[in-house]
Each structure stands twice: as structure tokens, then as C-alpha cells.
C-alpha positions as CSV (number, residue, x, y, z in Angstrom):
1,X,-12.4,1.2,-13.3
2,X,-13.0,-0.8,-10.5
3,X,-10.9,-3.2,-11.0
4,X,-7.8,-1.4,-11.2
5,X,-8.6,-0.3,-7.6
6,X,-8.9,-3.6,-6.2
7,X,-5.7,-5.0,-8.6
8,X,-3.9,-1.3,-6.7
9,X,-4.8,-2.3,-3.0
10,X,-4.0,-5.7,-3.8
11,X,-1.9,-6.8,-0.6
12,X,0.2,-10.0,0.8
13,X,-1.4,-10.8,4.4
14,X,1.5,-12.0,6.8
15,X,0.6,-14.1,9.5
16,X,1.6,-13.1,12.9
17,X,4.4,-15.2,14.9
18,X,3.5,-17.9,17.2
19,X,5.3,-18.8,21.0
20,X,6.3,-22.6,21.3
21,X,4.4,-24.6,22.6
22,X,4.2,-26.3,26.3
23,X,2.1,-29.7,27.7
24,X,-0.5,-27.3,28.9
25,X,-0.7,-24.9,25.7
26,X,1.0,-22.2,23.7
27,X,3.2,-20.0,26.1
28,X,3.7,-23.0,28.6
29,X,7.0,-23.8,28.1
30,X,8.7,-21.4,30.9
31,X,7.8,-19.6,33.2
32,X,10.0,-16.5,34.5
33,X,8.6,-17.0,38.4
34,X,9.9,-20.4,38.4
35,X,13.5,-19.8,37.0
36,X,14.0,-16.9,39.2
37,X,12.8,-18.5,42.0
38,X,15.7,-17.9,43.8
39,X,17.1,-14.5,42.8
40,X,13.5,-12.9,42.4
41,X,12.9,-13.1,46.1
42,X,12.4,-9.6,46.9
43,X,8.5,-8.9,46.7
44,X,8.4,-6.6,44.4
45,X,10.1,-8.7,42.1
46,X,8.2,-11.7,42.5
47,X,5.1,-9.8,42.1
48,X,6.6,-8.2,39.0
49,X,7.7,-11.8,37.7
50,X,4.2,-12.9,38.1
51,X,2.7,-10.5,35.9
52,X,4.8,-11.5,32.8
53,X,3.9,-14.7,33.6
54,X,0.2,-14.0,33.2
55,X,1.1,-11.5,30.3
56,X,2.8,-13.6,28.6
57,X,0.7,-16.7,28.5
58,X,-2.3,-14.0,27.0
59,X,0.0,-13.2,24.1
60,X,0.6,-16.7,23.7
61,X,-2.9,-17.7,23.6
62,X,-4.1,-14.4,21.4
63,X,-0.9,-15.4,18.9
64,X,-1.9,-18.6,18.3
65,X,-5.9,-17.5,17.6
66,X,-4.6,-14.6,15.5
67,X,-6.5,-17.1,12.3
68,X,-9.4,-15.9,13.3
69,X,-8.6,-11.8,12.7
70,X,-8.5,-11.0,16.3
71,X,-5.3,-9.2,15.6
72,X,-6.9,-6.6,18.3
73,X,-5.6,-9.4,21.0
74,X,-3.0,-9.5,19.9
75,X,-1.4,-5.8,19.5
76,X,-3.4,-5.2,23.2
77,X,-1.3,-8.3,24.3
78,X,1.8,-7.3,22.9
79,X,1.3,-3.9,24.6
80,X,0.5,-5.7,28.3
81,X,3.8,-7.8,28.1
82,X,5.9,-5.5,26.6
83,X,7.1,-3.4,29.5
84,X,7.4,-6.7,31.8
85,X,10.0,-8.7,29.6
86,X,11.6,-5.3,28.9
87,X,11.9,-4.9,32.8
88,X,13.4,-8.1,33.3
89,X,15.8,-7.8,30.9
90,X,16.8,-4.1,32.7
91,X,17.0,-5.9,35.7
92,X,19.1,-8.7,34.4
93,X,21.6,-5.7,32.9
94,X,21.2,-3.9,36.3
95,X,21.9,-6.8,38.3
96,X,24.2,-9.3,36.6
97,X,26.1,-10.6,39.5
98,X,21.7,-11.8,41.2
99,X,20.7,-12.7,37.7
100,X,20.9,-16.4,38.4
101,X,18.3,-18.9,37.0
102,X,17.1,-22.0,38.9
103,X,15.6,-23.1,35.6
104,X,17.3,-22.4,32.2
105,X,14.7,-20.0,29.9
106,X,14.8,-20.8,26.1
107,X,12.0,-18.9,24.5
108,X,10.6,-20.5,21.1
109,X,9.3,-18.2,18.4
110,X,7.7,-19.1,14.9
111,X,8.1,-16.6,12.2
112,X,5.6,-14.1,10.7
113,X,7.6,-13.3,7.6
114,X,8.5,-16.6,6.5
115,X,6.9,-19.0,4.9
116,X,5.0,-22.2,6.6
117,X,7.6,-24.7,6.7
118,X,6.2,-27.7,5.2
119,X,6.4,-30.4,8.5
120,X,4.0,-32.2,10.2
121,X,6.7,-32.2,13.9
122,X,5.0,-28.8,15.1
123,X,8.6,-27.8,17.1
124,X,10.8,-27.7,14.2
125,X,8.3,-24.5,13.0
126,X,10.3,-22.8,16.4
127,X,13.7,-20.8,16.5
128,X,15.7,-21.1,19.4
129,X,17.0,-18.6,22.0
130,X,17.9,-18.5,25.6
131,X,18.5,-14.3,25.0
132,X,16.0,-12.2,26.3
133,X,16.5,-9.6,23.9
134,X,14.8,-12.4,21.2
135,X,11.8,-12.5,23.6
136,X,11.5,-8.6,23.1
137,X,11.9,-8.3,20.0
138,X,9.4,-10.6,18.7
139,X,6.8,-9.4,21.0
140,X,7.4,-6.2,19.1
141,X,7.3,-8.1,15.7
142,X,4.1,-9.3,16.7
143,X,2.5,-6.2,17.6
144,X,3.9,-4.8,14.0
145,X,2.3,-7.4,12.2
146,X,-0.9,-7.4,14.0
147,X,-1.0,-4.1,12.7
148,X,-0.6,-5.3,9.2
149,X,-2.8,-7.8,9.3
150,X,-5.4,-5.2,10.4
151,X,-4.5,-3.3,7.7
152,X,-5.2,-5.9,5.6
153,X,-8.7,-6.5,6.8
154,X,-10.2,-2.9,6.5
155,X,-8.6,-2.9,3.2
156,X,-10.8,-6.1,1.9
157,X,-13.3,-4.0,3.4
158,X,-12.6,-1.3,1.4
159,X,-11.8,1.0,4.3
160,X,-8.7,2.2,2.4
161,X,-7.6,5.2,4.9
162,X,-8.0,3.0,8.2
163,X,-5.9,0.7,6.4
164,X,-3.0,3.0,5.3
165,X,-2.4,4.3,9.4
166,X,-2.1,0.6,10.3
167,X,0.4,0.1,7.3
168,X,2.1,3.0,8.8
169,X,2.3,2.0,12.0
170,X,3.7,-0.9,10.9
171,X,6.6,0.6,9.1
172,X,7.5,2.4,12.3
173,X,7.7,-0.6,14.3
174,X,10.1,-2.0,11.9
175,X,11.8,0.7,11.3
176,X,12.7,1.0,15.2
177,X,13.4,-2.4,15.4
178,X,16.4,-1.6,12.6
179,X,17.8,1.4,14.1
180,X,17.1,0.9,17.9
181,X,16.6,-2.1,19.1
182,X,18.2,-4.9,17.1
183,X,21.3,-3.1,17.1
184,X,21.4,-3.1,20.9
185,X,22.2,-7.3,21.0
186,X,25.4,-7.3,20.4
187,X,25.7,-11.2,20.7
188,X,23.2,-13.7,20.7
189,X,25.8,-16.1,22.7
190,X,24.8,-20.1,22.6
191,X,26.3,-20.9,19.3
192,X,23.2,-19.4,17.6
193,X,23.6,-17.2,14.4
194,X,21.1,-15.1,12.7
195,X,20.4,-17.6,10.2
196,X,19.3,-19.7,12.6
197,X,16.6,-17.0,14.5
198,X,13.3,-15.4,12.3
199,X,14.2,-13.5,9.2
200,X,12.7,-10.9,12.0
201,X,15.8,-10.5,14.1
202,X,17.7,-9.3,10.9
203,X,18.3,-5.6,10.7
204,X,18.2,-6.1,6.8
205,X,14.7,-7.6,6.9
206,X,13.1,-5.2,9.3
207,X,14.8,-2.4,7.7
208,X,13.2,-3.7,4.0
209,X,10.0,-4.4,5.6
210,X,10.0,-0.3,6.7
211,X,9.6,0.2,3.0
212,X,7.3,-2.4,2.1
213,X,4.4,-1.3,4.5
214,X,5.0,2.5,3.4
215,X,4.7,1.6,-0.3
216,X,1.5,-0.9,1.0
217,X,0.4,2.4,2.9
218,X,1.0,4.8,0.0
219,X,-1.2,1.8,-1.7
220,X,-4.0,2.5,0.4
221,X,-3.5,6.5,-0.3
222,X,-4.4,5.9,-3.7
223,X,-7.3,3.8,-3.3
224,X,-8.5,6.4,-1.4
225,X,-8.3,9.0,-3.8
226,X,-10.2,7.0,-6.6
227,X,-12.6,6.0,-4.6
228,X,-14.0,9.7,-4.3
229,X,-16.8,10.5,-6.6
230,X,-15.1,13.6,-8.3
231,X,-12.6,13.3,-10.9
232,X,-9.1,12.3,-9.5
233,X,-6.0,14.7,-9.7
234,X,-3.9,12.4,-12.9
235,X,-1.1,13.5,-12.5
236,X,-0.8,13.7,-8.3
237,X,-2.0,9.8,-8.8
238,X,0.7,8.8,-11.5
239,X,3.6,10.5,-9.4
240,X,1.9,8.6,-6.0
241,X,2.0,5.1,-8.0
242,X,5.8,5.9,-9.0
243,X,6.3,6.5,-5.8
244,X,5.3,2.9,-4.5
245,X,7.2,1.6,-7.3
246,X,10.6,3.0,-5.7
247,X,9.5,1.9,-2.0
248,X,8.9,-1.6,-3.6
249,X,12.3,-1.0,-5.2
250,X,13.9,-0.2,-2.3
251,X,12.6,-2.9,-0.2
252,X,13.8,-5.6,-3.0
253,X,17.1,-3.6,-3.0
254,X,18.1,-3.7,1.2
255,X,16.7,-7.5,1.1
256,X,19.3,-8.2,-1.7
257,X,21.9,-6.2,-0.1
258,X,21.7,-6.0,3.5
259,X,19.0,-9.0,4.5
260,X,20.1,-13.0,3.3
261,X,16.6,-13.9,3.7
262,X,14.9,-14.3,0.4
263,X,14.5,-18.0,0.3
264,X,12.8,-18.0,3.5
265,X,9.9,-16.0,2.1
266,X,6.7,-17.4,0.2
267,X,7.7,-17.2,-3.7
268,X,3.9,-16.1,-4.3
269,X,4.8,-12.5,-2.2
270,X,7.3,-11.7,-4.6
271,X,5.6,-12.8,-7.6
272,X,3.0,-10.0,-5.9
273,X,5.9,-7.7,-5.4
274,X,7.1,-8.1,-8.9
275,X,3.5,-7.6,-10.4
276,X,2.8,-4.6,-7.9
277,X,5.5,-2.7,-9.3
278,X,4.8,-3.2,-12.8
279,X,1.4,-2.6,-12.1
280,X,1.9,0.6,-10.7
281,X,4.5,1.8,-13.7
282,X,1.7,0.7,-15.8
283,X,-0.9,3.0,-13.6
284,X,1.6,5.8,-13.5
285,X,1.5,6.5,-17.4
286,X,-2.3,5.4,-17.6
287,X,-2.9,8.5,-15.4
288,X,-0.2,10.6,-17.0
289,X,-1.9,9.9,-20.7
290,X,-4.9,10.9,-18.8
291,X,-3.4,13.8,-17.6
292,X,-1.9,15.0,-21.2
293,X,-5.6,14.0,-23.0
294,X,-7.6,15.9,-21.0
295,X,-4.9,19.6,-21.4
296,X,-5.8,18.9,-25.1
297,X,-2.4,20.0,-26.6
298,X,-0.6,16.6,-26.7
299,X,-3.0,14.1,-27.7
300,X,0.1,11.9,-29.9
301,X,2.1,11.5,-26.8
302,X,-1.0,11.0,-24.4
303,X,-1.8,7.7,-27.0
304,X,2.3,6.8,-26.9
305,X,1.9,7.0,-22.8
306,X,-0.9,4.7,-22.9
307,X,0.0,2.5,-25.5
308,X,3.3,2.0,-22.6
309,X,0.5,1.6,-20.1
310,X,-1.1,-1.4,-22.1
311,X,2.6,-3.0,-22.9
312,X,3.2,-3.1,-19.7
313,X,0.3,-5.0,-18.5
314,X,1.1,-7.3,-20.6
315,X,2.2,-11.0,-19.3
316,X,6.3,-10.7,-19.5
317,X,7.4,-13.3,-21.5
318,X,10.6,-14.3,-19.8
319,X,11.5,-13.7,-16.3
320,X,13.8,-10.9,-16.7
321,X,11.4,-9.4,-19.6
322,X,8.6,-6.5,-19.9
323,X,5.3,-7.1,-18.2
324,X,3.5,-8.3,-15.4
325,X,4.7,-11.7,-13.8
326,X,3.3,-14.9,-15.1
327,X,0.7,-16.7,-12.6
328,X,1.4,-19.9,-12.4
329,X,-2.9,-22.3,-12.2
330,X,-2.2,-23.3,-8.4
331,X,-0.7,-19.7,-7.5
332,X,-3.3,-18.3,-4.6
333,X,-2.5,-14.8,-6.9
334,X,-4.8,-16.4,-9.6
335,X,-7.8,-14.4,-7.9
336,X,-6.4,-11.7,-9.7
337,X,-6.5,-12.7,-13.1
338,X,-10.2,-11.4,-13.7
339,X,-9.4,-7.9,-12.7
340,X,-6.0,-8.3,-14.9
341,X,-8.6,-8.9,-17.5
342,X,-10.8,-5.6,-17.4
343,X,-8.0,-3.3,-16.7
344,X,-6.7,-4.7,-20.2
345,X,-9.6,-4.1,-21.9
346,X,-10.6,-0.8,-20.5
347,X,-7.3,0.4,-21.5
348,X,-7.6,-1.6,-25.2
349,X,-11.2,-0.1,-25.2
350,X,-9.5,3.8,-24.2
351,X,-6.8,3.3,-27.1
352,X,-9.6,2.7,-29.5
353,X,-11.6,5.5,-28.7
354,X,-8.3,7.9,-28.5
355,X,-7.0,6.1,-32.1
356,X,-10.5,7.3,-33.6
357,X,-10.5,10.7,-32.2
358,X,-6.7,11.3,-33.1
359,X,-7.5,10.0,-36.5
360,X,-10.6,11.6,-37.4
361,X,-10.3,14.9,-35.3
362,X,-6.6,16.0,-34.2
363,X,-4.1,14.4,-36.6
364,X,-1.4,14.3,-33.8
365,X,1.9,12.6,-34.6
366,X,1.9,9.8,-32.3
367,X,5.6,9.3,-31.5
368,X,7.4,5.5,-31.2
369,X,8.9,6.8,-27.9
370,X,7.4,9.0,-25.2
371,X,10.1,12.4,-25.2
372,X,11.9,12.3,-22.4
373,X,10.6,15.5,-21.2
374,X,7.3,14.8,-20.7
375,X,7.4,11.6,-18.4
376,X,7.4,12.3,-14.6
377,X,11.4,12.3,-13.3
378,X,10.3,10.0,-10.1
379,X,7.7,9.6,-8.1
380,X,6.2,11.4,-5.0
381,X,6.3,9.5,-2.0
382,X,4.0,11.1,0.5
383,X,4.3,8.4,3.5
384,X,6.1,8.8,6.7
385,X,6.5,5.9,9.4
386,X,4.4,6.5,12.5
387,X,7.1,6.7,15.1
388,X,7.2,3.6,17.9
389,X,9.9,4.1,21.0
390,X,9.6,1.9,24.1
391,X,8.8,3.4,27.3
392,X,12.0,3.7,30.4
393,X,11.5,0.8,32.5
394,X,12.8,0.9,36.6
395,X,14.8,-2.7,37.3
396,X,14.1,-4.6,40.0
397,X,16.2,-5.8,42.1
398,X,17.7,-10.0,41.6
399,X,19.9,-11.1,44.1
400,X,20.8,-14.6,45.6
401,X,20.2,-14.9,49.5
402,X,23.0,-14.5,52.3
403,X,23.2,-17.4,54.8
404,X,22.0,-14.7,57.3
405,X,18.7,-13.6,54.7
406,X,17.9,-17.9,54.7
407,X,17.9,-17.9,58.4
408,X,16.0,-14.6,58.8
């Protein structure tokens, strides 16, 4: 039914981070000509130092109108500054001894992955950081999430394959940032932990977030498939949904074990995770029954699989208990509860119609537990991460001016 598709591609939009915030506007705050003013005298530099400037006050501006779905700005914005902060930071590694600032740069960064923090003084939304690592790495956040939240438009558009490269784009971004690049600051200097910058700038939470875009993508892979007019593949579906059950898993799992993050997220995109997952158990043995019904040899355990479909959709009862996640009346999650409804009753509707076959045509013995044998081992993941490197950058040279360069 319909609504199982929508209740499968059922995604939690992240916004996209934000620069702090100057007297002239979002981005204003520094400015990299001004604070090497000095040791950016060489033209090339100063022209070089400019540019970033300029690139970074578009990002700025396309960040903070990133409400209004233009994540396009964004992700082209993130791509035009990109290469000039990573060449100043080569040239501050290349040139230690010239890198000398006239004006301190602290850069101020909001976080996508967190929640809004509830506070009417818009600074204390902004992390911290004089390192210009931090600056690169949540440009390259944003251009991730941008790609996420375009995924997240052409799925409520129902352009489910357009959807799933974004989501895997995504993925890749993150998953560099965990390997490559965050491991490359070795200190973030000035007192400041990682507690104290976005969840972001953890390796943990970008390393989680890999997995939770792939299982989003491999989300959008099934959506695709039954939205086609012919008759699905059951049992390639139900090992796909088990699938995004163990990359929800596993994201849950490096967040617990590697990331100290949790509380900084929105409660409601768990309660989503939690439900996904049990969702998609539920959808794995509603397509395996399916599967098992239509070979006609086992209709006993195809009733037993979907009797363990319906259980499962059914509201847990306890936190820790079987089911899909209570949704609290002021949860934003409550736009689901219709389509929770009709999956139930096309499923209650199926038993009915399987119980009165079974019963009146092929007296199968439908057993209290599925055998072991017959329910899929684990799932199939079919998603990879779209790989994402950044390009060699040439530093330019910093250097402070002999006596002999002033009076020249």
C-alpha cells in the first residue's frame, strides 16, 4: 500500500550549519585580508585572501537562507570557498614562521546535527574556534548536509532515486571527514575540547552519520522498487529492509561507543530512528510472508511471518519492549500516525484473508514460532558511499616585511 511507502521513505531533515554573525550580516565577523594584512603582502596572496573573503561571505549568506530549500547555494558555495580556506591553511603549515595575524580570526559555527538550542541571545547558538581546520571542516559539513537536505526534498517529491545519490553523497562526505580529515587536527589548542565544538567535529558522529545516510539511501532504493508498476521481487525487498535495519544499528551503535553526542540531538530523530528500524523488521517479514505465500508450499509459516509483521507494528508498550515507539500528541512525528493506521489494517485485512484460505483450502499447521531456517540470516546492504577527496592546493607565500622591503 501506499502508505507503507511513504511510512519507508519517511526521513529526519537536518538543517544546515550557520557562520556567526557580524554588525553587517552573517559571515561579517572576520575577514582574512584584514588579519593578514601584514604577512599577505605578496600579490598573489592578497589577491588569493580576497577571494575567500568574497567566498566566504556567499556561503555565509546562502547558509543562513538555506530555510528556503536553496540547498543548491549552498553546496555551490561550499564548493567556491573550499579550495581558498584549504589554501590558507596550506600556506599557514607551509609558512609558519610569516603566518602572523594583525587581527586574531575566531570563526563561529552553529551546528547542523544538533538540535536548536532553546535561547533568544542568537551568539550562544555559535561554537568557538580560532583553528582553521574548524573553518574547513564545517564548510565541508555544510556541503554534506546540503546534500541531505536535497535529498530530502526530491524524496517529499517522490523522486526516490535522485534522492538516494544525494543520501550517498552524503555518506561519503562524512565518511571522509572520519577517516581523512578530522583525524589530521591533532590539537584544537585554546583550551577548547570537542565537547565544546559541533557534534560535527567528532570522528564518532561523522563516522555514525556515514551509516545513517546509507541506510536513508538504501531507504530511497526501496521506495524505488515499489513504486514500479510490476510486482516487486519479496524477498530482494525484505533482505534490502534488513539491511537498513543493521545500518540504523550500526549508526546507534558507533554513536554509543565512539561519539558522546546523544543529548545534543533532537529526541524526535531517534524516536524516528527507533521506529525506522522496527518498521523495517516489520516490512522485512511482511515481504518474506509474501514471498513464502505466493511459492504455495508454506502457507502456515507465511501466516506465522506475518502475524510477526503485525506484532511488530504494534505500539511497544514499555520503552525497552516489542513494537514501534510511542508518539507522544506534540511530537512533529504525529504526521505519521495515519499511515501507521492503514499499514495495520492492510496487514489485519491480509491475515484475514490468509486465516480463511488456510482454513477452508490448505489446512497448513501454522507454527507459534517462525523455524529458524526459514527467516533471512541478515540483510543485504546494497549501498556504497560516493567517494569525496579534496583537491592538492599550491601555498602562498606569508611573510613579514624586512626594514629594507618597508623602505623599498
Amino acid at each position: 500500500p501506499d502508505s507503507a511507502i511513504r511510512l519507508a521513505s519517511s526521513v529526519h531533515r537536518f538543517h544546515v550549519p550557520e557562520m556567526g554573525w557580524g554588525k553587517d550580516g552573517p559571515g561579517t565577523n572576520l575577514s582574512f585580508v584584514k588579519s593578514f594584512k601584514t604577512a599577505g603582502h605578496h600579490a598573489s596572496t592578497r589577491a588569493m585572501l580576497r577571494r575567500a573573503d568574497m567566498a566566504r561571505l556567499r556561503l555565509a549568506e546562502s547558509l543562513s537562507s538555506a530555510g528556503k530549500n536553496r540547498y543548491d547555494n549552498v553546496i555551490t558555495g561550499s564548493r567556491d570557498y573550499l579550495p581558498l580556506i584549504h589554501q590558507v591553511l596550506a600556506s599557514c603549515k607551509a609558512y609558519p614562521d610569516g603566518a602572523v595575524l594583525d587581527e586574531k580570526l575566531v570563526f563561529e559555527w552553529s551546528s547542523g546535527v544538533e538540535k536548536s538550542k532553546a535561547s533568544t541571545n542568537k551568539k550562544s547558538r555559535y561554537s568557538k574556534s580560532e583553528a582553521l581546520m574548524y573553518e574547513l571542516i564545517m564548510v565541508i559539513v555544510s556541503e554534506s548536509l546540503a546534500h541531505a537536505g536535497m535529498g530530502c526534498d526530491a524524496t517529499t517529491n517522490g523522486k526516490f532515486p535522485i534522492a538516494s545519490k544525494s543520501f550517498k553523497i552524503s555518506a561519503g562526505i562524512f565518511d571522509f571527514l572520519a577517516k581523512v580529515q578530522l583525524p589530521k587536527w591533532v590539537t584544537r589548542g585554546e583550551s577548547v575540547t570537542e565537547k565544546d565544538l559541533p557534534a560535527e567535529c567528532s570522528v564518532g558522529v561523522c563516522e555514525a552519520m556515514k551509516f545513517l545516510f546509507l541506510g536513508i539511501a538504501q531507504q530511497m532504493a526501496v521506495a524505488t522498487a515499489l513504486m514500479k508498476p510490476e510486482k516487486p521481487k519479496y524477498l530482494l525487498i525484505a533482505k534490502l529492509c534488513l539491511g537498513i535495519c543493521s545500518l540504523f544499528e550500526d549508526f546507534s551503535r558507533v554513536m554509543r561507543n565512539k561519539a558522546n553526542h546523544n543529548s545534543k540531538f533532537d529526541k524526535s530523530f531517534f524516536t524516528l530512528l527507533t521506529f525506522q528500524v522496527t518498521l523495517h523488521k516489520a516490512l522485512s517479514f511482511y515481504f518474506q510472508a509474501r514471498d513464502v505465500w505466493d511459492k504455495g508450499e508454506e502457507y502456515g509459516v507465511a501466516l506465522a511471518m506475518l502475524n510477526e509483521a503485525s506484532s511488530l507494528m504494534r505500539t511497544r508498550s514499555s520503552p525497552t519492549g516489542k513494537g514501534i515507539p510511542e508518539i507522544e500528541n506534540k511530537s512533529s512525528l504525529r504526521a505519521l500516525n495515519n499511515d501507521i493506521a492503514d499499514f495495520k489494517a492492510h496487514i489485519s485485512e491480509l491475515l484475514s484473508i490468509w486465516e480463511l484460505d488456510n482454513s477452508t483450502i490448505y489446512f497448513c499447521r501454522v507454527p507459534d514460532n517462525i523455524p529458524d531456517g526459514q527467516i533471512i540470516p541478515q540483510g543485504l546492504i546494497m549501498m556504497k558511499p560516493e567517494l569525496y577527496s579534496l583537491d592538492d592546493v599550491n601555498p602562498l607565500p606569508l611573510s613579514i616585511p624586512s626594514r629594507h622591503d618597508e623602505i623599498a
